[in-house]
C-alpha positions as CSV (number, residue, x, y, z in Angstrom):
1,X,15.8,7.8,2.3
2,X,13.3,6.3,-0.3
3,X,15.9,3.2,-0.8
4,X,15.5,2.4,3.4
5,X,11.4,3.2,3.1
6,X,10.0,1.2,0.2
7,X,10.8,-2.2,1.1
8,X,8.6,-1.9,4.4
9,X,6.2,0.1,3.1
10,X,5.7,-2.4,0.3
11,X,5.9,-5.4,2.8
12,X,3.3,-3.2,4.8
13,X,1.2,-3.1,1.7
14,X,1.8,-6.5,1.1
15,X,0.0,-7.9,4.2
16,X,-2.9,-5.9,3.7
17,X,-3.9,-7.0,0.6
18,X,-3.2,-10.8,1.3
19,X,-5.6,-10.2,4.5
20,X,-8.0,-8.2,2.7
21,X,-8.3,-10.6,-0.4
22,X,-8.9,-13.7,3.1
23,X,-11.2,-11.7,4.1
24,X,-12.9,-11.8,1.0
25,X,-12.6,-15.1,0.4
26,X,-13.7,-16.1,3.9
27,X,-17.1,-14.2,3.6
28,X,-17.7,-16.3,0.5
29,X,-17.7,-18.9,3.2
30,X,-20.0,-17.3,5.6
31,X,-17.5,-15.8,7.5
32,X,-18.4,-12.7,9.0
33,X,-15.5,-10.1,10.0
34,X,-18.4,-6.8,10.7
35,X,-17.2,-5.1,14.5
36,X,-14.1,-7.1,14.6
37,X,-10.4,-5.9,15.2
38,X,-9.6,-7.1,12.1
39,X,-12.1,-5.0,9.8
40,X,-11.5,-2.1,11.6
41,X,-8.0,-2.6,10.9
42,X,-7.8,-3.2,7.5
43,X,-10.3,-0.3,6.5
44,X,-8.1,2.4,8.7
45,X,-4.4,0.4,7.6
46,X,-4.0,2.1,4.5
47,X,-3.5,5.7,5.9
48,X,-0.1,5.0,7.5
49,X,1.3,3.9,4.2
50,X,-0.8,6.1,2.0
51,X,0.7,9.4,3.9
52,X,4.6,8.0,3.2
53,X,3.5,6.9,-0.3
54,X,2.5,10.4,-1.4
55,X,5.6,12.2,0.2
56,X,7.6,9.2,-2.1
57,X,5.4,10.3,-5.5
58,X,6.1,13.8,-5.0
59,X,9.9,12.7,-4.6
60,X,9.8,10.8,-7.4
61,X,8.4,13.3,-9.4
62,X,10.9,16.2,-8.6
63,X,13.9,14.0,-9.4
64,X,12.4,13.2,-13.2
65,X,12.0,17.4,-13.2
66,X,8.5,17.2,-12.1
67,X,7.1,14.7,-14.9
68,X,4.7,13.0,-13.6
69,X,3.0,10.3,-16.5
70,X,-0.1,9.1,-15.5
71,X,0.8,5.8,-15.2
72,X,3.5,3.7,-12.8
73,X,6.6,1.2,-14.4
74,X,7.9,-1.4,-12.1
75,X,10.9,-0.1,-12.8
76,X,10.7,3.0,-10.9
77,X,8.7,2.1,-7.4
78,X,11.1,-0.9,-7.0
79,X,14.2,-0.4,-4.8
80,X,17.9,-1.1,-6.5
């Protein structure tokens, strides 16, 4: 089940950062996102994929016999 999951979630992820780090960049510019769709949007995105993320951790951490080390490796949030 975390093989199907992660490759959304992180394509979820992903898009959010690429239109968080425009809207960054765009209010260097003068452009002003405040009240829009798109602000609201990216400030209440992250709870759909923070909720799956932690259920995925917890996973992730039962199968290494509940290690858990503080830090993340490539290695072992990418799918394959």
């Amino acid at each position: 089940m975390t093989q199907i999951l992660l490759p959304p979630l992180m394509l979820y992820a992903a898009c959010g950062l690429v239109l968080s780090l425009a809207v960054h960049i765009l209010s260097f510019f003068g452009v002003q996102f405040g009240g829009n769709a798109l602000f609201f949007g990216l400030h209440v995105g992250i709870f759909p994929l923070w909720i799956p993320v932690v259920f995925i951790a917890q996973k992730m951490s039962v199968a290494r016999g509940g290690r858990i080390s503080g830090r993340w490796h490539f290695p072992d949030v990418l799918p394959g």
